[in-house]
C-alpha positions, 0 to 999 in steps of 0.5 A: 231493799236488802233484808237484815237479820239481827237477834235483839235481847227482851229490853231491846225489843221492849225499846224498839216497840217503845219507840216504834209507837212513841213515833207513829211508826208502822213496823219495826223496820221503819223504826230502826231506819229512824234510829239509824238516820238519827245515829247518822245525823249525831255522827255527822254533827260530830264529825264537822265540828271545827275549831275552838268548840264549847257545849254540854255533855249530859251522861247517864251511866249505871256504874257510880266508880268506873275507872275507866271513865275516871280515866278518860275524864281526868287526860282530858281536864284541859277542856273540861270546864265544869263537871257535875256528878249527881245520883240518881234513882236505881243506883245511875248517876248523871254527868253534866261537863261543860266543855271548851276546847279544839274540836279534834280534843273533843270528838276524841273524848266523845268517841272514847265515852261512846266506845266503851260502853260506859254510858246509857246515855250521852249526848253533846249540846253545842253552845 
């Protein structure tokens, strides 16, 4: 097995032992091999996405005016169904999006939410 080095911010490594006992694990390696097969599965997932899909997004972002993502939300309205903005303590916000739509239209979007950091948290639910 290959050793890899990496340097982790206090909030990261804070994370990382959250988890570590959140899941019964007996070090930190075993910890970020999960993380990684659970990133790998949500890729997959994404990835064979076909067709005509529908789904939820749920997001969790610091920032209440981002530009960014405004802009990303608007060039993709034709899929988005239904979006609802709520606020949230220590200043985060929620998103929820219904959305419907050619899978490719879809993962374009997700990996543009994804990619620029916008977000704390998201994650695709398929209907």
């Amino acid at each position: 097995m290959a050793i890899v080095s990496i340097s982790l911010g206090d909030k990261n490594v804070e994370t990382l032992e959250a988890l570590q006992e959140a899941f019964g694990l007996s070090n930190r390696s075993e910890t970020i091999r999960l993380c990684l097969r659970l990133a790998e599965g949500e890729i997959r997932e994404r990835m064979e996405l076909e067709g005509d899909v529908e789904g939820v997004i749920i997001m969790v972002r610091n920032q209440h005016m981002d530009p960014n993502l405004d802009r990303i939300l608007h060039s993709n309205e034709r899929i988005i169904k239904t979006h609802l903005h709520s606020h949230l303590k220590d200043h985060k916000c929620l998103d929820v999006l219904v959305v419907g739509g050619q899978a490719e239209d879809l993962k374009e979007m997700l990996l543009k939410l994804r990619g620029k950091g916008m977000t704390d948290y998201i994650k695709f639910v398929r209907g």
